[in-house]
Each structure stands twice: as structure tokens, then as C-alpha cells.
N, C-alpha and C positions, 0 to 999 in steps of 0.2 A: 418634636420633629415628626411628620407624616409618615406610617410608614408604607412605605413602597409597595406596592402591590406588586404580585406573584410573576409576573412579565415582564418587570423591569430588573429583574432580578438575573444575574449570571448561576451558571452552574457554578458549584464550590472548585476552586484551584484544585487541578489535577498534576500527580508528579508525572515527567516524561523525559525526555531525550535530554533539553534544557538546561545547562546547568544551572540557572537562575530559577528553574523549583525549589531549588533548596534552600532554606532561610538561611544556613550557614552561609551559604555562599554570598548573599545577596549582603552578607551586612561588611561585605568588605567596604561597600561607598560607605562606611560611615564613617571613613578615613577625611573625605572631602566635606564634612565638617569639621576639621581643626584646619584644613588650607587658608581660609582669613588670614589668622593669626600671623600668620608668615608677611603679611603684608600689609593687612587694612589699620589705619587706626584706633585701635581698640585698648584696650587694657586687658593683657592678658589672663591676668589671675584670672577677673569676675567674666570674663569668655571662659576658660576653660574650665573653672568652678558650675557654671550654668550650662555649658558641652556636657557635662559630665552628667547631670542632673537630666538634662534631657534627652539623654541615650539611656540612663534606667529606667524613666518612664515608658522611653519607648520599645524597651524591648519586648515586655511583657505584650504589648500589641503588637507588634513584627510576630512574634512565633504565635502568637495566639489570631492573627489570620490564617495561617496554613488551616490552622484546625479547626476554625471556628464555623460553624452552620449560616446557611446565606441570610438570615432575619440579623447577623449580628457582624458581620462585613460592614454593611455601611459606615457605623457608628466607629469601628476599628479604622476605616477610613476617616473620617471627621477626627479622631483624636488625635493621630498620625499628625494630620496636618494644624491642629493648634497646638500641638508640642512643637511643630518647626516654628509657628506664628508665634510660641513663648519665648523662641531660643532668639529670632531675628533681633531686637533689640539690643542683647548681648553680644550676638556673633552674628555677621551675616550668612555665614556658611548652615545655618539652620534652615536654608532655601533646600539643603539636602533630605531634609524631613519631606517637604513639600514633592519634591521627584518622587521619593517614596510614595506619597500617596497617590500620584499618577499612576503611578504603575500598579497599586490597588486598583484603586479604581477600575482601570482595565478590566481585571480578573472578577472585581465584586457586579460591575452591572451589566448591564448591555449595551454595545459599541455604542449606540447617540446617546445615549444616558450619561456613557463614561466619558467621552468627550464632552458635554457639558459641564459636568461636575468636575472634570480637570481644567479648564477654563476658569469657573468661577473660583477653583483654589488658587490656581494664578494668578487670577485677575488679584484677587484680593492682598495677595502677595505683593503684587507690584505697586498696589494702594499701600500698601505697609513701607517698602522702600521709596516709594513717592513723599512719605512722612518723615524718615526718618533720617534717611541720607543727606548732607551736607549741602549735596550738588545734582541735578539735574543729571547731568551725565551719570555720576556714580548709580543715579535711582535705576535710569535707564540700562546702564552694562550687567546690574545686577539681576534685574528685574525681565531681562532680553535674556540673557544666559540660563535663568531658571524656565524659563518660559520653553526656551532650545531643547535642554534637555526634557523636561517633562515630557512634553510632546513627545522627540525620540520615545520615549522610558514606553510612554500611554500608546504610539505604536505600535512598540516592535510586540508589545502584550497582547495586544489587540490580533498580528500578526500571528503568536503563538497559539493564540484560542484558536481562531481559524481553522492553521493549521493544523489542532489536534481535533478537531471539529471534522474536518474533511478526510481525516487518515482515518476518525471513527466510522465513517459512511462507506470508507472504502473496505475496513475490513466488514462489514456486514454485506455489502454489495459481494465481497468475494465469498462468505458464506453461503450467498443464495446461489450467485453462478456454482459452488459445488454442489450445492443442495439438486440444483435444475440438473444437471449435470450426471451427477449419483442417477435421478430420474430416469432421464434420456439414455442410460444406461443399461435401467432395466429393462428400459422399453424394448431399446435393440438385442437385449440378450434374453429376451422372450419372441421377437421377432423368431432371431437368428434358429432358436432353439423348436418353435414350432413350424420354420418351413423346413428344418432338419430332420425333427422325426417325427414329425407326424405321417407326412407318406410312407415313410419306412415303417412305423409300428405298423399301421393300417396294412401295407403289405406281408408283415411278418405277420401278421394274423390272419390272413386270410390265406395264405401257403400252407401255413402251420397245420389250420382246419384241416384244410383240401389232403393234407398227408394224412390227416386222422380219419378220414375217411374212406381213404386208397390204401392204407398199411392192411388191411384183412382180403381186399379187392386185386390189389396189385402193387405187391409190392415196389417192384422197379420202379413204378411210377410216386409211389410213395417218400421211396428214398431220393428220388429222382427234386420231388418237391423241395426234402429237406435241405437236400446241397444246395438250394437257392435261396432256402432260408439262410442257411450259414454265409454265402457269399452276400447276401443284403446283410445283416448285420453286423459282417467282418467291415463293409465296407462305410455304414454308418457309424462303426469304433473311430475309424479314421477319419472321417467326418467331424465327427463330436471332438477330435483332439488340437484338429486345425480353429474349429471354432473357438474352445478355450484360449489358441494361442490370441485371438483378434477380441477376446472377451476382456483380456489383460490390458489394454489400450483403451484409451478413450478416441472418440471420434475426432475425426481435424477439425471441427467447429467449434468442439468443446474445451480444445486443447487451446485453438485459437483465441477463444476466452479467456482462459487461464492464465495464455500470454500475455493480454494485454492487461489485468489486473495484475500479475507481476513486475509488467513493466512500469505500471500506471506509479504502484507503490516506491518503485524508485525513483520516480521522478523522470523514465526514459517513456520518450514519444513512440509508438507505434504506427507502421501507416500499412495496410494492408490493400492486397490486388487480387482477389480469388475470385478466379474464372467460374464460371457453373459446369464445373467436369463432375462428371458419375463415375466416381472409383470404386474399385472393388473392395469388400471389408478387408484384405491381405494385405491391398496397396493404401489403404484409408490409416489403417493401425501401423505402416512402416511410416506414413510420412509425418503421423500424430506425435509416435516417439523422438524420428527425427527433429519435430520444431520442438518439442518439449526439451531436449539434450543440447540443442542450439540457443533456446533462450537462458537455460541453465549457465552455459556456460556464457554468454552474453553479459550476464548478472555479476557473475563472479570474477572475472577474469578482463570483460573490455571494458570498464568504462565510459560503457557510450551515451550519445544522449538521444539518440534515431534509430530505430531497427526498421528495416523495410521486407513486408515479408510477402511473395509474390507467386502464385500459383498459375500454371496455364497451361494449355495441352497442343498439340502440334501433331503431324503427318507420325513422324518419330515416337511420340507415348508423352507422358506429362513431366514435369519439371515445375519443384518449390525452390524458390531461390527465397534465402534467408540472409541478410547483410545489415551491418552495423554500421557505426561511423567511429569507431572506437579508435582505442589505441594499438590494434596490429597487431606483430610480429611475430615470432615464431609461435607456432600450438602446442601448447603443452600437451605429454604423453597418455595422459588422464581425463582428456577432456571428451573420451565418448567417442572417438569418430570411427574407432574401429568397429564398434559395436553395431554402429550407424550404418557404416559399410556393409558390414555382412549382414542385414538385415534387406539394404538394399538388393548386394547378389544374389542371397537369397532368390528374388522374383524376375533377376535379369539387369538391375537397375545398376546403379555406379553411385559413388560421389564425387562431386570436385571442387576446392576451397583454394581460393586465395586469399593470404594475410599481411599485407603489406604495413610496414613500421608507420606508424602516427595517421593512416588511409584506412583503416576500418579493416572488418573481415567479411567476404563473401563465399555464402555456403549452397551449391545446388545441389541438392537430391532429386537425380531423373530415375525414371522406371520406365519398360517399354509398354507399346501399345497394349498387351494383353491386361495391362494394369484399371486398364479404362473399363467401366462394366459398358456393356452394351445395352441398350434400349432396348426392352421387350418388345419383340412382337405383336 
């Protein structure tokens, strides 16, 4: 047999959510090789004597794909399936050997690879009941049902790669957005930090001098400096503590990221409406926490499958409306909104939430107009 080159080749079976990772699990179908017997013309002894025989064969290859390195997959598949191609003669229910190898297959190549190679183990299969079978029909029911299921088996495999394929992309995608994020972080709180004090040091020193050269000259005037030093630097302590509070927060863009990789990973759609408003870091870090506490509890609590998250500003000052399509009704006492609240009063601002039973929930956080930073001159 040729072997495969390096691209036709699947990544080795990974365990996951699944319960059909697990070999244990999976060898329950080995139940639906002894269902013939219940039915078909056979002889049961040499059916079940030959059942038996090639369910020890096969286990050693069932547990030994989990584990086994991708150069040695293929061939686990190929044995798989002529230990069902040994059993068909005996039993026809060794068509269940054959699904098994579909659903290999899946896992050992790559989608058009796998779907060939599960074809041709079928095909060949339904050549084996086309020889064997009594009757045209029986070749056909047998050979149509094996074929049924494989397929299923060779999708829904194919489906789970996918899927763990695109959950892989997503958590790396969410490590960048935090990585960029972290970033943008320092940026602003290097920003934040040198339009804070830099004029103020630069003042504090140059008052400071001016006093050390009036303290022998004139005093008054000296002491007179200091107490402007002390009201600059009282008033940049206060400064520096409001900025810590908005240092704590992430920005609404960054947040808004974060939301929709959250929501992405459950499977809930995001649809966003963000106006171009200039808020101020006070009002930027209440409405950041706010959606952060809103999708949190989104997640855990409504099962939705929509969030619509809506920013805009009016005569009035701004408003995010945050709303779901979930399942309603009452809000639990734990879910943040007090916290939400008084961060909003805090700047002037309110909230107000409707939660109507099987209707979703809708969340606004308004702030007034001083919230808006104004455009430089």
C-alpha cells in the first residue's frame, strides 16, 4: 500500500465534549452485530462462534486507533474493515465492522480523502452482499442500510472535526483580542498617565525652584509659592485616584470584543449599533463594565440566541441598550444590576431593564450630557 503523504493525512483523534471520544463508549454498537441472528437465516452457532472471533480481533484495533500515531491510522482503518468483510459471510451484521471504519476514516484523513475511502469500503461491501445474498432485495436492504448509516457515522465525524477545528481558532482568536487588548491598555494608561502629570510635575518644579530662591529674598513670597505647590499636588493625588478608578476598566471597544468572542463561543449571535460618540474615560469605563455584567449574565442565566447591543447619543446625553432574546423573567438578586446602578448614579446616569417571561431582557444604561467629552478646540 502507498503511503500517504503528509496532507492527506488528519490530525490524530482528540478527546472533547463528545461522548463518542471515548472507545468505551463507542463499542456499544457492537451490540448490532449479533441483531441478524434474531432474524436472518443463518445458523447461529457458526454466526455467533465467528461474532465472537471477530470482535477479539477487532478490539485490539478499536483501542489502538485512539492511540495510535497518524502513519499507522490508515492501516487500523483497512483491518477494521476486512475483519467486517471476514464476519459478512457468517453474519451479516459484520456490515457493523464496516460503519466503524467510516467513522475512522473520518478522524484518520482529510474530508475528501475520507469520503472516498468510506465509499469505496462500501462500495465493496455492497459487492460482497450483491454475491452473497439469496435475493436482490436482501443484497439491496443490506447493502442500502450499511451504506445509510456509514454515511451518517463518516458525517457527523467529519462534523465534529470541524467543530473542534473552529472552537480551536476561536480560542486563539480570543487570546489575541486579549493580548491586543492588554496592549491598548497600556497605551491609554500611559496616555492617561502623562497628560496627568506631566504638567503638574513640570509645575511642581518650577514653583518649587522659584520658592528656593525667594526663601532668603522673601519669604512671604516664598512660602506664598509653597502653598501652591501643596494645592498642585493635593490636587494631582486626586487626579491620579480617579484615573486608577477608569485604569480598572477596559475600554467599550475592547469590551465590545470580548463580548462578542463570548458570545461567538456559545454559539449566541451578536449584532452591534455604535454611534461615533466621544465619551469621557469616567463614562467609557461605567458603560465597559456595564456590557461586561450584562453579557455575563446573558451567558448564564438567558439562554439566548441574539444579543443586540446599541449605543447612541441624543439632546439628553448617551444611552447603551443591551437586549437579548432569551428566556425573561424575573432578575435574579445576584445578577450585578445594583452595582451597575450606582456606578451609573455615580455620573448622573440611571438604569432601566425590562424582563418579560419567554420575550428576552432589555437593559439601558443612560448617562447625561456631561458624559460626552467634548471636541477640542
Amino acid at each position: 500500500m502507498k503511503r500517504l503523504a503528509h496532507h492527506d493525512r488528519a490530525p490524530p483523534p482528540k478527546r472533547g465534549d463528545d461522548i463518542h471520544d471515548s472507545p468505551w463508549v463507542t463499542l456499544a454498537y457492537l451490540l448490532f452485530v449479533f441483531l441478524p441472528l434474531a432474524f436472518a437465516p443463518i445458523s447461529p452457532t457458526r454466526a455467533l462462534l465467528a461474532s465472537a472471533v471477530a470482535i477479539v480481533v477487532f478490539l485490539p484495533l478499536h483501542f489502538g486507533f485512539y492511540r495510535s500515531s497518524p502513519p499507522a491510522r490508515p492501516w487500523l482503518v483497512l483491518g477494521v474493515a476486512l475483519v467486517g468483510y471476514g464476519l459478512v459471510p457468517f453474519n451479516p451484521g459484520g456490515n457493523t465492522f464496516l460503519i466503524y471504519a467510516c467513522g475512522m476514516a473520518g478522524s484518520a484523513f482529510r474530508p475528501r480523502l475520507a469520503i472516498v475511502v468510506a465509499a469505496l469500503l462500501l462500495a465493496a461491501l455492497a459487492a460482497q452482499f450483491w454475491w452473497l445474498m439469496p435475493t436482490v432485495r436482501l443484497a439491496l436492504a443490506w447493502g442500502g442500510m450499511a451504506a445509510l448509516i456509514g454515511g451518517l457515522v463518516l458525517a457527523g465525524t467529519l462534523y465534529s472535526r470541524e467543530k473542534y477545528r473552529r472552537n480551536s481558532e476561536l480560542r486563539l482568536t480570543q487570546q489575541e483580542v486579549a493580548r491586543l487588548a492588554a496592549m491598548a491598555e497600556r497605551e491609554r494608561i500611559g496616555r492617561d498617565l502623562h497628560d496627568l502629570l506631566g504638567h503638574t510635575l513640570s509645575l511642581v518644579a518650577i514653583k518649587s525652584e522659584l520658592a528656593g530662591r525667594l526663601v532668603d529674598r522673601s519669604p512671604l513670597e516664598a512660602k506664598a509659592q509653597m502653598a501652591e505647590v501643596e494645592s498642585v499636588a493635593r490636587k494631582a493625588l486626586a487626579q491620579v485616584r480617579e484615573a486608577v478608578v477608569g485604569i480598572r476598566a477596559t475600554g467599550l471597544e475592547a469590551e465590545l470584543a470580548a463580548a462578542r468572542l463570548a458570545l461567538l463561543s456559545a454559539e449566541v449571535r451578536l449584532d452591534q449599533r455604535i454611534a461615533p460618540v466621544a465619551l469621557s474615560p469616567e463614562a467609557e469605563s461605567v458603560l465597559a463594565l456595564g456590557l461586561r455584567e450584562a453579557v455575563t449574565n446573558i451567558l448564564r442565566h438567558a439562554h439566548a440566541q441574539r444579543v443586540d447591543v446599541e449605543l447612541s447619543a441624543d439632546a439628553s446625553g448617551v444611552q447603551l441598550l443591551i437586549s437579548d432574546d432569551g428566556r425573561g423573567g424575573p432578575i435574579e438578586p445576584n445578577t450585578g444590576l445594583a452595582g451597575m446602578r450606582e456606578r451609573l448614579s455615580a455620573l448622573g446616569g440611571g438604569l432601566q431593564y425590562d424582563s418579560t417571561p419567554g420575550a428576552g431582557t432589555r437593559l439601558v444604561l443612560s448617562l447625561p450630557r456631561p458624559a460626552l467629552q467634548e471636541p477640542a478646540p
